[in-house]
C-alpha positions in Angstrom: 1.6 -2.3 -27.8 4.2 -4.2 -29.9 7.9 -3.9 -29.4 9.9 -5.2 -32.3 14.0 -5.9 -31.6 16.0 -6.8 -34.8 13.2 -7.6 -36.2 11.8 -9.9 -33.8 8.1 -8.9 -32.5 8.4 -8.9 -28.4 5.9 -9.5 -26.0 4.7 -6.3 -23.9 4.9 -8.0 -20.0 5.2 -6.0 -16.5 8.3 -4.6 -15.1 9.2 -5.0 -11.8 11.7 -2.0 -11.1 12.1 -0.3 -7.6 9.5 -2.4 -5.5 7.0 -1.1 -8.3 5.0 -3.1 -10.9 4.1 -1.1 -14.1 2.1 -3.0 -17.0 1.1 -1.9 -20.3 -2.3 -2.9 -19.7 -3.2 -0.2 -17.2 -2.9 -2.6 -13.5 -3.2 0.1 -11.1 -5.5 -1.6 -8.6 -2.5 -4.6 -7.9 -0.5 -1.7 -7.2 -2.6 -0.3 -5.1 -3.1 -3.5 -3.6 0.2 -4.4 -3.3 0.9 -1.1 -1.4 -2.2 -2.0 1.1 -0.6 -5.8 1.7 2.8 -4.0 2.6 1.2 -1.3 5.0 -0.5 -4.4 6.7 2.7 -6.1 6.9 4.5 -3.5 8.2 1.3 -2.6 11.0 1.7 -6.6 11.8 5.5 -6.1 12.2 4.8 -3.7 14.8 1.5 -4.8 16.3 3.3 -5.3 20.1 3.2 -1.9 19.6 0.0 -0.9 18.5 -1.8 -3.3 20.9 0.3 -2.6 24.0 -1.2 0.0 26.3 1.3 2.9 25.3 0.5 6.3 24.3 -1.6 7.4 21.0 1.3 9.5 20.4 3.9 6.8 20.3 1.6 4.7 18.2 1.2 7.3 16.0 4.2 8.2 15.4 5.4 4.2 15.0 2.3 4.5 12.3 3.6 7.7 10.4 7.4 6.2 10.2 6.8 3.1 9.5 3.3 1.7 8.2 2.3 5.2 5.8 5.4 5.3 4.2 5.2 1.3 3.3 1.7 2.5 1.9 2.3 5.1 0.0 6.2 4.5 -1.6 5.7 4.9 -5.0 2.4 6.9 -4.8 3.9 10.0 -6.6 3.4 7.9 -10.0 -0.3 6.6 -9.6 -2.8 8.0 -11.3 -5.6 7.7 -8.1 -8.8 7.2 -8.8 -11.7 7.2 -6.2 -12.2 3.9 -6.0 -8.4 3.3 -4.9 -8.4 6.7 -3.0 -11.3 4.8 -1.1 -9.5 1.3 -0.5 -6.6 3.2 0.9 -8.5 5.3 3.4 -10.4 2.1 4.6 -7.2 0.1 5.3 -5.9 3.3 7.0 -9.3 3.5 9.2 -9.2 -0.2 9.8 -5.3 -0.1 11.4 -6.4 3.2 13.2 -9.3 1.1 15.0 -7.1 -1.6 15.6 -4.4 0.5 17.1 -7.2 2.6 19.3 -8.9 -0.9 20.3 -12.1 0.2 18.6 -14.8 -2.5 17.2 -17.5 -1.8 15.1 -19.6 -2.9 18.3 -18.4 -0.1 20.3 
């Protein structure tokens, strides 16, 4: 995509607006990532909570305010694919087991 301005040919480069990175060159997957690295970062913020013998309800409930919406901001304007869809669901599963104390030994 070429952008010219006063007849000067621009460079097509990504735009950070709103906590959300658009590129012309179709980077959904950093996106996505992106999204993933700030639902961890938010679960860490808050993993006295999650680790802490306190309620599933509590936990979940810290989870749904806090780390789901830090995953999902912007999600109304991706166009999800499986693959993404997939690498979503397994963070989500992975921060579930964390919070419920679950390893894949049990």
């Amino acid at each position: 995509m070429s952008i010219t301005l006063k007849s000067i040919n621009l460079k097509a480069t990504s735009i950070l607006d709103n906590n959300l990175r658009y590129n012309t060159r179709d980077k959904k997957d950093k996106e996505i990532q992106r999204r993933i690295t700030a639902g961890w970062t938010a679960f860490t913020m808050h993993r006295d909570i999650f680790r802490d013998n306190i309620g599933t309800c509590l936990k979940r409930q810290v989870y749904n305010s806090c780390v789901l919406p830090a995953m999902t901001y912007g999600a109304e304007t991706w166009a999800l694919t499986t693959q993404a869809k997939n690498k979503l669901a397994a963070a989500q599963t992975r921060m579930e087991r964390s919070m419920l104390n679950i390893t894949y030994r049990d």
